[in-house]
C-alpha positions as CSV (number, residue, x, y, z in Angstrom):
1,X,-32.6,-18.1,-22.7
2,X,-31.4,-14.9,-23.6
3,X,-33.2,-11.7,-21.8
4,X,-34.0,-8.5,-23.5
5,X,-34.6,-5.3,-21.7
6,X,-35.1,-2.2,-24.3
7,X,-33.0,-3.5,-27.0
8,X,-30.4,-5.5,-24.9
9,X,-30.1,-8.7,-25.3
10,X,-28.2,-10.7,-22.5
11,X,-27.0,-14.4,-22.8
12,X,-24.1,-16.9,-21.3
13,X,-22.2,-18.9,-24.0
14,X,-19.1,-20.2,-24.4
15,X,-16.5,-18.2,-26.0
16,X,-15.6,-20.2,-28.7
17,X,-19.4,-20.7,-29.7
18,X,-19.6,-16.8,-29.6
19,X,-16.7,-16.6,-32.4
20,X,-18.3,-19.9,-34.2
21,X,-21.7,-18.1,-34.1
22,X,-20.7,-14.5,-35.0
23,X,-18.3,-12.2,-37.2
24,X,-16.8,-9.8,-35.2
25,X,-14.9,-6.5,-35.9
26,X,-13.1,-4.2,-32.9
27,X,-14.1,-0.8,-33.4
28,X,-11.4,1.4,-35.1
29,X,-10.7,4.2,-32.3
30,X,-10.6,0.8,-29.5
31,X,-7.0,0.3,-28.3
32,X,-4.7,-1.9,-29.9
33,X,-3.6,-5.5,-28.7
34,X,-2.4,-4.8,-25.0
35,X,-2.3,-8.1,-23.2
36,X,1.1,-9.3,-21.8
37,X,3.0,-12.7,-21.3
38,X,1.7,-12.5,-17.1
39,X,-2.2,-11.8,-18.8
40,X,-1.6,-14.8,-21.7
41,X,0.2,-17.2,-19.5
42,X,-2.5,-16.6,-16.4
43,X,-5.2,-17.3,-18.8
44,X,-3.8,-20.7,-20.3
45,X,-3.2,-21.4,-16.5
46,X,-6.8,-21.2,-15.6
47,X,-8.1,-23.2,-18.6
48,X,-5.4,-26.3,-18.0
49,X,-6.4,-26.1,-14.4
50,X,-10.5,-25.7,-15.1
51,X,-9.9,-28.8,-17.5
52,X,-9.1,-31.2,-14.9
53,X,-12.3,-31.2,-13.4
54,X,-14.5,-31.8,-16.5
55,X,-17.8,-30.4,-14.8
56,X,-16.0,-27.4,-14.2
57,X,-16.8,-24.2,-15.7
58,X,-14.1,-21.1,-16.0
59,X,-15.7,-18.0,-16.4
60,X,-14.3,-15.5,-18.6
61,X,-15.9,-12.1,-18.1
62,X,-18.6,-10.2,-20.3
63,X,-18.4,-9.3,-23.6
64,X,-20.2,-6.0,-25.2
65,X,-21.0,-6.2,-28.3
66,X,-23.0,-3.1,-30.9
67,X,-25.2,-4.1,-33.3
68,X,-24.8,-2.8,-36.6
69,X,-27.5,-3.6,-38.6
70,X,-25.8,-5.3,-42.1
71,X,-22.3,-5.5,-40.7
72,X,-20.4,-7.1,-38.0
73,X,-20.8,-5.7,-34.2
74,X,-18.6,-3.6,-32.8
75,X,-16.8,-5.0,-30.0
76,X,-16.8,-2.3,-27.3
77,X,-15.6,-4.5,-24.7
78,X,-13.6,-8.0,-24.7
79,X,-11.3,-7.8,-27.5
80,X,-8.7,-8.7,-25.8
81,X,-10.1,-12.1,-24.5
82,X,-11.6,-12.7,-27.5
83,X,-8.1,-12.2,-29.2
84,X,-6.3,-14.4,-27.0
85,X,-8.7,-17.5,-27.3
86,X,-8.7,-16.8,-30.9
87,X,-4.2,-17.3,-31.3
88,X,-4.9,-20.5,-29.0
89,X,-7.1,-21.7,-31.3
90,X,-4.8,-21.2,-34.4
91,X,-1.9,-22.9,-32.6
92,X,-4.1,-25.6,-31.8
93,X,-4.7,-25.5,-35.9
94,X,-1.3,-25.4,-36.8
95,X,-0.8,-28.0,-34.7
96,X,-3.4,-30.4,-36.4
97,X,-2.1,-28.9,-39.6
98,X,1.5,-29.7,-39.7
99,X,0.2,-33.3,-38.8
100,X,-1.8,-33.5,-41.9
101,X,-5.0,-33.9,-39.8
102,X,-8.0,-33.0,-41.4
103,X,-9.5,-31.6,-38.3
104,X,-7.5,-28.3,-38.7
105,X,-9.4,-27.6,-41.8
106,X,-12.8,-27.7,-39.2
107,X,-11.0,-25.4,-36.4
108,X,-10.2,-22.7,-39.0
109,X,-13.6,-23.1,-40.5
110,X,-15.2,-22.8,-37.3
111,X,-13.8,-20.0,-35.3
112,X,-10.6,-18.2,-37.7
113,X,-11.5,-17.8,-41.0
114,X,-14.8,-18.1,-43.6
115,X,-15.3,-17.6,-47.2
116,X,-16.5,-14.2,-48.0
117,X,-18.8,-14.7,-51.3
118,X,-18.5,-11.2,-52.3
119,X,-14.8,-10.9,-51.9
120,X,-14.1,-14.6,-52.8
121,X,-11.9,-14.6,-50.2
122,X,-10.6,-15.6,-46.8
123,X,-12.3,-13.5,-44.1
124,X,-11.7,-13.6,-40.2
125,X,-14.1,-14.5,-37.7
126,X,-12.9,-11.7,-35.5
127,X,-11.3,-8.7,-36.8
128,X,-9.2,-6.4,-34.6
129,X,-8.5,-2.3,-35.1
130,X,-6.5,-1.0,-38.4
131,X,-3.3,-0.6,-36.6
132,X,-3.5,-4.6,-35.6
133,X,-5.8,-6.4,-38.3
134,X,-3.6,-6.9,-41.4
135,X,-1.0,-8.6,-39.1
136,X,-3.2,-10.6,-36.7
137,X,-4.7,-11.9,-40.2
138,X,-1.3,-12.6,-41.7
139,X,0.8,-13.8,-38.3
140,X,-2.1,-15.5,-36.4
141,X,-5.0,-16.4,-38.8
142,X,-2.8,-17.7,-41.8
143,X,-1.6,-21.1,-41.7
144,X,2.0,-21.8,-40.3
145,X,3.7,-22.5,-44.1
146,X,2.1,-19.3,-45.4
147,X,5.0,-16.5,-46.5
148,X,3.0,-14.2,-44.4
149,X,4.0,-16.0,-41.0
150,X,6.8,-13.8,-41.6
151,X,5.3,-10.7,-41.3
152,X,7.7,-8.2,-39.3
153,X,6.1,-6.5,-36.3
154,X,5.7,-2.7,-36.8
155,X,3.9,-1.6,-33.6
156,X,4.7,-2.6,-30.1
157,X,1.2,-4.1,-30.4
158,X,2.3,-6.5,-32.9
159,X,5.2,-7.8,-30.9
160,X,2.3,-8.4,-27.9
161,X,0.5,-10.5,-30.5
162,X,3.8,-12.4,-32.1
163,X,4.7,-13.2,-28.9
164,X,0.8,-14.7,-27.9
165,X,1.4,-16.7,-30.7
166,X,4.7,-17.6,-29.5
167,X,3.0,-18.4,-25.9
168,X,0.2,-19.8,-27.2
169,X,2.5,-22.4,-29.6
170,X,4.1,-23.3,-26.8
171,X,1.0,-24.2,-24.7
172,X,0.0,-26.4,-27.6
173,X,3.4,-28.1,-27.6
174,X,2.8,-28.6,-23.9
175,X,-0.2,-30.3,-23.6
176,X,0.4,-32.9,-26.5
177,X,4.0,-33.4,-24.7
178,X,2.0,-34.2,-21.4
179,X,0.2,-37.4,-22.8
180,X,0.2,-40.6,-25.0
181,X,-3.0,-39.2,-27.1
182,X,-2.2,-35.3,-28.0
183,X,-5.0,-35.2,-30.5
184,X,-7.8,-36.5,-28.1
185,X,-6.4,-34.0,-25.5
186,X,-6.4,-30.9,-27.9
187,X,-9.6,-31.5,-29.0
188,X,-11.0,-31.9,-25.5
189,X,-9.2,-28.0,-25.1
190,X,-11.6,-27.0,-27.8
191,X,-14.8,-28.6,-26.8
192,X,-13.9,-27.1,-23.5
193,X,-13.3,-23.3,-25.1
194,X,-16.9,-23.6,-27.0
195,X,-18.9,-24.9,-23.9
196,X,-17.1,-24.3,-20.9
197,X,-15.1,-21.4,-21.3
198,X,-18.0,-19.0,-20.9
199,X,-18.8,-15.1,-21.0
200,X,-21.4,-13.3,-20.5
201,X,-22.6,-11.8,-24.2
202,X,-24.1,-8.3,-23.6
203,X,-25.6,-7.4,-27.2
204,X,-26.7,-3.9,-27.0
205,X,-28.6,-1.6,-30.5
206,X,-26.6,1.5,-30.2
207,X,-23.6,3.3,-28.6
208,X,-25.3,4.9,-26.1
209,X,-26.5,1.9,-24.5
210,X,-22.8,0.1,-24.7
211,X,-21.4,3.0,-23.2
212,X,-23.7,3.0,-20.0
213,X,-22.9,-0.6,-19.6
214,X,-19.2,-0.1,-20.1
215,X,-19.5,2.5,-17.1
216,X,-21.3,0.1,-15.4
217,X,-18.7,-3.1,-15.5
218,X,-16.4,-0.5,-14.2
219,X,-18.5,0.8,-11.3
220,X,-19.2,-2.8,-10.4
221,X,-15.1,-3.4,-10.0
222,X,-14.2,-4.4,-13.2
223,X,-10.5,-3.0,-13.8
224,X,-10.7,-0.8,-17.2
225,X,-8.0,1.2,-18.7
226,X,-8.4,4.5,-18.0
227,X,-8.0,5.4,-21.8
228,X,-10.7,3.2,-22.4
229,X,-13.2,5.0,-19.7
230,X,-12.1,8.3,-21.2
231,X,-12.8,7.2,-24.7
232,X,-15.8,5.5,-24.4
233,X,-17.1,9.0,-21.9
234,X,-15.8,11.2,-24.5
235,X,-18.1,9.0,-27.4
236,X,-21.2,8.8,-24.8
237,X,-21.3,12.4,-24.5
238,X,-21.1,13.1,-28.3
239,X,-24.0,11.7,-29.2
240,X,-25.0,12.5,-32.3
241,X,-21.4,13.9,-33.5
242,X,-19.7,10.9,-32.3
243,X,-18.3,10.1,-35.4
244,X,-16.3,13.2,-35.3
245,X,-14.6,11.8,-31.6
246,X,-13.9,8.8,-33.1
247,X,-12.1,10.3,-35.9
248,X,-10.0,12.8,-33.5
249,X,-9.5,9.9,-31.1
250,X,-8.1,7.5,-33.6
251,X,-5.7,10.6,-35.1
252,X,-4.2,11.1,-31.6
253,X,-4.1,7.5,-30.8
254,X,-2.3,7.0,-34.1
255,X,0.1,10.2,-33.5
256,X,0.8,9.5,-29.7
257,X,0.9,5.6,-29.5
258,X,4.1,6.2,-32.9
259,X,6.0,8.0,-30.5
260,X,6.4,5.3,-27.8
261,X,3.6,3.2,-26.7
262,X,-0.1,3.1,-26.5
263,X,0.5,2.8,-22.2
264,X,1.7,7.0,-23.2
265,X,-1.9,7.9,-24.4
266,X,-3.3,8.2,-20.5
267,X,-0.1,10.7,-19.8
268,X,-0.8,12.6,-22.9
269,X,-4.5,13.4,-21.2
270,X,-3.4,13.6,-18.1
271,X,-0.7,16.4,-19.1
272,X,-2.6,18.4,-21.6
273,X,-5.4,18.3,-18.8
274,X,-2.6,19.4,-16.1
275,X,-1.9,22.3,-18.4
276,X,-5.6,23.6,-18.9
277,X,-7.2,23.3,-15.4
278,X,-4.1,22.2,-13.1
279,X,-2.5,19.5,-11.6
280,X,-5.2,16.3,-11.7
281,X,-3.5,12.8,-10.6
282,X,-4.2,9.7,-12.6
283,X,-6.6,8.6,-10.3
284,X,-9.1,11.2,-10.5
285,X,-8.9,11.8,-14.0
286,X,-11.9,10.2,-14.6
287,X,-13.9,12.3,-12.2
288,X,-12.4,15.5,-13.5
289,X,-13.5,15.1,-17.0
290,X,-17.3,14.2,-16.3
291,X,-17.4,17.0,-14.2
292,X,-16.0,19.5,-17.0
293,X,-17.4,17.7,-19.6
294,X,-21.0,17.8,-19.3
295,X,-22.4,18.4,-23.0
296,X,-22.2,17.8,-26.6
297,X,-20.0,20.4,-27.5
298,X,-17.7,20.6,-24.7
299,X,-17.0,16.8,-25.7
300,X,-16.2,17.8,-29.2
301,X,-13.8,20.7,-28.5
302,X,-11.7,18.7,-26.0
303,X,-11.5,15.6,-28.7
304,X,-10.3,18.2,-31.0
305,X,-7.9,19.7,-28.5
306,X,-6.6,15.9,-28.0
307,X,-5.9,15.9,-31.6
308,X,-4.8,18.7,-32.4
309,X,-2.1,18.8,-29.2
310,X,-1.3,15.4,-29.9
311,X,1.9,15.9,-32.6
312,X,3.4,18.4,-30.0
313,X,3.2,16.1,-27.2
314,X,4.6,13.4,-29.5
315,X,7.4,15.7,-30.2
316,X,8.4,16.2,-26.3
317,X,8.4,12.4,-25.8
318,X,10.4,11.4,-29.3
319,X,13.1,14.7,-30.0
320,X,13.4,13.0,-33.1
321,X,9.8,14.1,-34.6
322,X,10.6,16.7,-37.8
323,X,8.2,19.2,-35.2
324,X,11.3,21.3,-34.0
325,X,13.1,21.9,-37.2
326,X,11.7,25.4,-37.1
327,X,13.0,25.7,-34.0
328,X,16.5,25.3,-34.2
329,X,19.3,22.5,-33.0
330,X,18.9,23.9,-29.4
331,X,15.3,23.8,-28.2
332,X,15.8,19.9,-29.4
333,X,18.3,19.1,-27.7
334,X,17.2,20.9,-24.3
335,X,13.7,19.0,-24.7
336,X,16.5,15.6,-25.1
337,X,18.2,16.3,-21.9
338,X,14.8,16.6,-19.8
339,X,13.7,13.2,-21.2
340,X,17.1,12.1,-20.3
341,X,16.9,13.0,-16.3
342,X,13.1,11.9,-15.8
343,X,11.5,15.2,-16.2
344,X,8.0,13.6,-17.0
345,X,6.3,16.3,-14.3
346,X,7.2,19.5,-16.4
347,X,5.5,18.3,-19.8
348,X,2.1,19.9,-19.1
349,X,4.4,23.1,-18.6
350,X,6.3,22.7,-22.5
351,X,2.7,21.8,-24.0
352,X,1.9,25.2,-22.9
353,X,4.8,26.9,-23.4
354,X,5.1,25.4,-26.9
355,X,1.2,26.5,-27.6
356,X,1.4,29.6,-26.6
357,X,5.4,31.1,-26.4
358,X,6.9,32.4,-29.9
359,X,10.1,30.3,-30.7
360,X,12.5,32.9,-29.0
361,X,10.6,32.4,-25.8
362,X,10.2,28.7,-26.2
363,X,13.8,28.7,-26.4
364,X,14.7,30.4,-23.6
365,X,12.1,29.0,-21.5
366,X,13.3,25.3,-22.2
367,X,17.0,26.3,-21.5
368,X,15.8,27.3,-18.3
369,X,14.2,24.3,-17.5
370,X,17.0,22.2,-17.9
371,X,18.6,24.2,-15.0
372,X,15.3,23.5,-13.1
373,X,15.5,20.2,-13.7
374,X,19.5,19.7,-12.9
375,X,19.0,22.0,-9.5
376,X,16.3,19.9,-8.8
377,X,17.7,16.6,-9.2
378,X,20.5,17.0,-7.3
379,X,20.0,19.0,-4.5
380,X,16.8,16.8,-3.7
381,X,14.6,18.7,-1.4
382,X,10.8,19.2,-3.2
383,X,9.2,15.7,-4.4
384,X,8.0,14.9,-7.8
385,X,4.5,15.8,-6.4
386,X,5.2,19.0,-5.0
387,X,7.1,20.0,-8.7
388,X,4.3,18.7,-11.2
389,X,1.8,20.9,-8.4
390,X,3.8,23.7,-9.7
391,X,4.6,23.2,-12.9
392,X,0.6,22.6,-13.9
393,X,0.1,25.7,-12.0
394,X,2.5,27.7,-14.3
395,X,1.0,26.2,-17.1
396,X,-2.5,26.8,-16.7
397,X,-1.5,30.2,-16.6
398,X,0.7,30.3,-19.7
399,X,-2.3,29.0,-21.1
400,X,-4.8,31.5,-19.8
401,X,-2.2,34.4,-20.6
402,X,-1.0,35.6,-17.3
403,X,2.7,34.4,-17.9
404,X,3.9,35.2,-21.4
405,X,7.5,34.8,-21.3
406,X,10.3,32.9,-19.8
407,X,11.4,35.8,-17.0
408,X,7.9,35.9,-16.3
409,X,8.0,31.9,-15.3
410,X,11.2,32.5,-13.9
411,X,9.8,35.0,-11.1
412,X,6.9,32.7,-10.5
413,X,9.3,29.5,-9.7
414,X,12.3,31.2,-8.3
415,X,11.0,30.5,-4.8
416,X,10.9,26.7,-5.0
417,X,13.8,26.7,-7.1
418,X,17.0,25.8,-5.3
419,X,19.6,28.9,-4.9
420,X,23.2,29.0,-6.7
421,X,24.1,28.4,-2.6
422,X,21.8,25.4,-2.3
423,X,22.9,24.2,-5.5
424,X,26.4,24.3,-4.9
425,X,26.4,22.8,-1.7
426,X,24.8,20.1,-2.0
427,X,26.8,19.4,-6.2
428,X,29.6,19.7,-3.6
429,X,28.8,16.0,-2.1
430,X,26.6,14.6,-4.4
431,X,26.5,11.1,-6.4
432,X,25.5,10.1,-9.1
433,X,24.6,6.2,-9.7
434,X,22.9,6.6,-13.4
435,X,26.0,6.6,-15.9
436,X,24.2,9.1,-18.9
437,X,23.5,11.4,-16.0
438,X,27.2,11.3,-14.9
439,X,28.5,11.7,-18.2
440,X,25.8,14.7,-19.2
441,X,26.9,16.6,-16.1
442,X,30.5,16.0,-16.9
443,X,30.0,17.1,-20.3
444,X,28.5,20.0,-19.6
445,X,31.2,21.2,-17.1
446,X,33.6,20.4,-19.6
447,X,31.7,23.1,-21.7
448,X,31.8,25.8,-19.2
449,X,35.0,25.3,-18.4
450,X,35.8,25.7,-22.2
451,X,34.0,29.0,-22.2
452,X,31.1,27.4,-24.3
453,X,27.9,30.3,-24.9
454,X,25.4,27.2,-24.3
455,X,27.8,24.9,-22.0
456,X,24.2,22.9,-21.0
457,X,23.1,22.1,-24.6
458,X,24.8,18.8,-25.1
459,X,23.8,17.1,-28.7
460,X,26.3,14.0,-27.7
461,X,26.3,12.0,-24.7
462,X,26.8,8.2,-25.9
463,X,28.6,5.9,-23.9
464,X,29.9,4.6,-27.8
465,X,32.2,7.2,-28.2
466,X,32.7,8.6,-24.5
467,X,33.4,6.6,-21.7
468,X,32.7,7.3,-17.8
469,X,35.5,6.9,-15.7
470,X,35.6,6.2,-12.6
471,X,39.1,7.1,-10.9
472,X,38.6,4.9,-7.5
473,X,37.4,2.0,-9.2
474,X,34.6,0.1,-7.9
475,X,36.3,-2.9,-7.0
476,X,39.8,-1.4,-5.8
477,X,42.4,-3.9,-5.3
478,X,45.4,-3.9,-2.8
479,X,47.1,-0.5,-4.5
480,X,43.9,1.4,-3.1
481,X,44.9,0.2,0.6
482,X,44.3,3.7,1.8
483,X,40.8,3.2,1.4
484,X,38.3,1.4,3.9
485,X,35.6,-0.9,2.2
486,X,33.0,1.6,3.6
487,X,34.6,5.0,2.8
488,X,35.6,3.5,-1.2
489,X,31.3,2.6,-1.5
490,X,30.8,5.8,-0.5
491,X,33.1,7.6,-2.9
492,X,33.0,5.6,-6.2
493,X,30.0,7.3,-7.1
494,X,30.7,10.5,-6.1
495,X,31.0,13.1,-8.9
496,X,34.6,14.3,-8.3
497,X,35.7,10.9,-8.7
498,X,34.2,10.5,-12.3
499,X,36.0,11.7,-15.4
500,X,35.2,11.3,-19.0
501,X,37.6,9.3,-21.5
502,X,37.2,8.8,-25.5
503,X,36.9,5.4,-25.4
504,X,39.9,3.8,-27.1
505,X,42.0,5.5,-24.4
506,X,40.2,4.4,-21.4
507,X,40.5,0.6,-22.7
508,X,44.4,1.4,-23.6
509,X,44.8,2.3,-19.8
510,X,42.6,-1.0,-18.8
511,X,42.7,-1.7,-14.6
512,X,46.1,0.0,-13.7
513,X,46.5,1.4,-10.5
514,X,46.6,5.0,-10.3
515,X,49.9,6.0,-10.7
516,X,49.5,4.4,-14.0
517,X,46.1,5.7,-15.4
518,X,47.0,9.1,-14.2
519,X,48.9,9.2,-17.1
520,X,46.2,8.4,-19.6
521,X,44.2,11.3,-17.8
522,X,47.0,13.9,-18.7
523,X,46.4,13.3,-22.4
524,X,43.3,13.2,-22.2
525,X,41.5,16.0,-24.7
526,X,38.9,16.6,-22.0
527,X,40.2,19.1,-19.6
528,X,38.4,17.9,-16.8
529,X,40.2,14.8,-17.2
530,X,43.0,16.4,-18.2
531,X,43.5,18.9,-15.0
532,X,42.4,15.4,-12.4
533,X,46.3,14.9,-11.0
534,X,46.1,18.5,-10.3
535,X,44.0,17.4,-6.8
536,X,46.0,14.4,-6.4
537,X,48.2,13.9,-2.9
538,X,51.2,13.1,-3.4
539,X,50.8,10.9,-6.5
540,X,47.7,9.2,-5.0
541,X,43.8,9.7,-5.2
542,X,42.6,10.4,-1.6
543,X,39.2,11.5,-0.3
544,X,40.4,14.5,-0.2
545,X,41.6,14.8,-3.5
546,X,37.8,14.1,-4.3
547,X,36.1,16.6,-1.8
548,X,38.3,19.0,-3.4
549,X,38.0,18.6,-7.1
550,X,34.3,18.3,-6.7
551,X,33.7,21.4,-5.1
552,X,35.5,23.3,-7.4
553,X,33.1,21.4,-10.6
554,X,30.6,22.6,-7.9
555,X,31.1,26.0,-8.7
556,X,31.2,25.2,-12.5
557,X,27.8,24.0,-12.0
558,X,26.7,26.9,-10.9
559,X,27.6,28.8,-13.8
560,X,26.5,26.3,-16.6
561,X,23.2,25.5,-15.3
562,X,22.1,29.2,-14.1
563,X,18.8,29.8,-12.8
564,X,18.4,33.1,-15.0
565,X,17.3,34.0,-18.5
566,X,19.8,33.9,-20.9
């Protein structure tokens, strides 16, 4: 019997029987469709192996669901369970269907699809969030001859739910492969979904309520996605303006999730937090925000701050986004090169900077950074922690208005910042394993050397028109005699041994030995390349010929990625 304690209402069913019984709608600002092949394939695991033991139950979870007087629920927590069994019960449709079998018309009747009398037409049993209903409805819920089977994914969400179908089709396929009566067995996998396959049903009258018991699953072990706790806090603390969280969380969850992926929203928070009150680590995020969000009002200005930062955060991540056309070629392709070497920890530092710096100082700032970030990478001595400490420190105070301009960052960081010494020692033995690294760096050198104003600001470093080179080849054969297995490892990757070559003419020189390809090099229209036999010995590429060469780019370096404001 189901239990009711002020309002909520409390009851185990099966799952299926939940979507036979009810019409269901996912809430609008709820993530999108986020389970993987290892969630789908684990869950299809666990029902074949519950079925074998017919007594057997398999337990599924809760699900919270908001009543909405003259409309569907909401479904604050479950959807994606509730999704899944729902594409295992189309496949098992489709199946039925493409036989002819009458029984699919009952399976889509039951738990996909009713006949909306108003509309006077088909309407699903469960409904997901605007950026994933239209093509659940046409991919999943329409039958498999339907013209909108062919629906083309648009989201990464809707590639998660072509390829549940896809999983799901093949599970189907499976079990009527495994025995003489596939139709028996199928059904039996639906009889077991509706009874067996149970979840508890938390039916709660208002947000409020839902929210307290979505903070409860969690304190109770439940593993949440942090977006979702920070949502469903931000919504509980809104109270009666909730609608207005909803609409600034859906605006930056439509905003951030184009740019890359809905996985990118949690760093978003996490980095606009980092830039407001400081470095704060995924792991207490959480904590951080109930603590500094305690009332109505604070809950609404930071939902507004998440929407309103949201485009310019989307714009570090994707250098595409029409956001720095007012600021020039430049400041783009800086902001490209961080995203290039990994320079996730500075990005509460740029929202800042790009909030509160005019354009000339953004500019500046940004070039600067990509010195940083080269210095940094290469000579190797402060972690990624210790940097995103720092950088969320600098921040903050770009933010609060201590720091107003790029020399003024630059004196606060120039102590952590590896020296031109420091930098050109260690460039001096470095190596470099990631090729677009290698052939930014070489780039770069090769626009210093040709007396370039901004030698670092690189708009082109495809490996489609520019090749790397590497001059002891990886896999030298009896021609590179001179060199021991060990000493050839350790120098293939080694920066003075790389040169850049347009790509028809490092084909054209193919595997010759040096004395060969040395002669490609001379034509070569990159200078580096060029100048390489200049450090030869003697007609042949030693390990000396390398030490040397690279600790004369060394000092290059130093000059094309300065730690100064230019």
């Amino acid at each position: 019997m189901p239990a009711a304690v002020e309002g909520i209402r409390i009851q185990l069913e099966g799952i299926g029987h939940l979507l036979q019984d009810s019409r269901l709608a996912v809430p609008p600002y709820q993530r999108s469709y986020a389970w993987t092949e290892k969630n789908i394939a684990q869950l299809f695991r666990d029902l074949s192996t519950a079925l074998v033991e017919p007594e057997q139950e398999y337990f599924l979870g809760s699900i919270v669901l908001i009543d909405r007087p003259g409309d569907r629920p909401f479904v604050v927590d479950g959807q994606q369970r509730l999704a899944t069994i729902t594409i295992l019960l189309a496949a098992i449709r489709d199946y039925f269907d493409q036989k002819g079998d009458q029984r699919s018309q009952s399976i889509e009747r039951d738990y996909l699809l009713n006949f909306d009398l108003r509309t006077q037409e088909p309407a699903a049993k469960l409904r997901l969030n605007e950026t994933d209903n239209d093509f659940f409805f046409k991919r999943v819920l329409t039958k498999s001859d339907h013209s909108h089977r062919k629906e083309k994914p648009t989201k990464e969400s809707h590639d998660r739910i072509a390829e549940a179908a896809r999983l799901a089709a093949s599970q189907v396929k499976e079990i009527a492969d495994s025995t003489n009566d596939p139709s028996t067995r199928l059904i039996d996998w639906v009889e077991y979904i509706i009874g067996k396959a149970r979840v508890i049903r938390i039916q709660v009258p208002d947000s409020a309520n839902a929210f307290r018991i979505f903070e409860t699953l969690n304190d109770r072990g439940l593993k949440l996605a942090l977006s979702d706790l920070l949502k469903n806090y931000l919504f509980q603390q809104s109270g009666d303006r909730i609608s207005e969280s909803q609409q600034n969380w859906v605006a930056m969850a439509s905003v951030v999730e184009a740019a890359e992926d809905e996985g990118l929203i949690v760093d978003f928070i996490r980095h606009l937090w980092c830039s407001q009150y400081g470095v704060t680590r995924e792991k207490e995020m959480y904590d951080r925000i109930k603590e500094k969000i305690t009332s109505k009002q604070k809950a609404i200005d930071f939902s507004n701050t998440l929407a309103n930062s949201a485009r310019t955060y989307a714009a570090i991540v994707n250098t595409d986004s029409e956001f720095w056309v007012s600021y020039g070629g430049e400041p783009r392709g800086y902001m490209g090169t961080l995203n290039l070497l990994g320079m996730t920890q500075i990005r509460p530092l740029i929202l800042a900077i790009l909030q509160r710096f005019t354009p000339a100082e953004v500019k500046k700032s940004l070039r600067l950074f990509v010195s940083w970030a080269v210095r940094f990478v290469l000579v190797g001595r402060v972690g990624g922690g210790t940097l995103e400490n720092h950088y969320s420190a600098r921040a903050s105070e770009v933010i609060d208005g201590s720091i107003k301009t790029a020399s003024a960052l630059l004196k606060e960081m120039r102590p952590i910042v590896p020296s031109d010494v420091d930098f050109e020692n260690a460039f001096s033995s470095a190596t470099v394993s990631r090729h677009p690294h290698a052939r930014y760096y070489l780039r770069v050198l090769e626009r210093q050397q040709a007396g370039e104003d901004e030698p670092e600001f690189v708009p082109n470093t495809s490996e489609e028109a520019i090749t790397l080179e590497h001059v002891l080849p990886q896999n030298p054969d009896k021609s590179w005699t001179h060199f021991d297995p060990d000493t050839a490892n350790r120098y293939y990757k080694r920066i003075g041994n790389l040169a850049l070559m347009k790509k028809s003419k490092n084909e054209a020189g193919g595997n010759a030995k040096f004395s060969e390809r040395v002669k490609f090099y001379g034509k070569s229209e990159f200078k580096l390349t060029s100048g390489l036999s200049a450090f030869a010995e003697k007609g042949r590429w030693t390990t000396t010929a390398i030490d040397a060469r690279q600790k004369a780019l060394a000092k290059l370096a130093v000059q094309a990625w300065p730690n100064r404001v230019l």
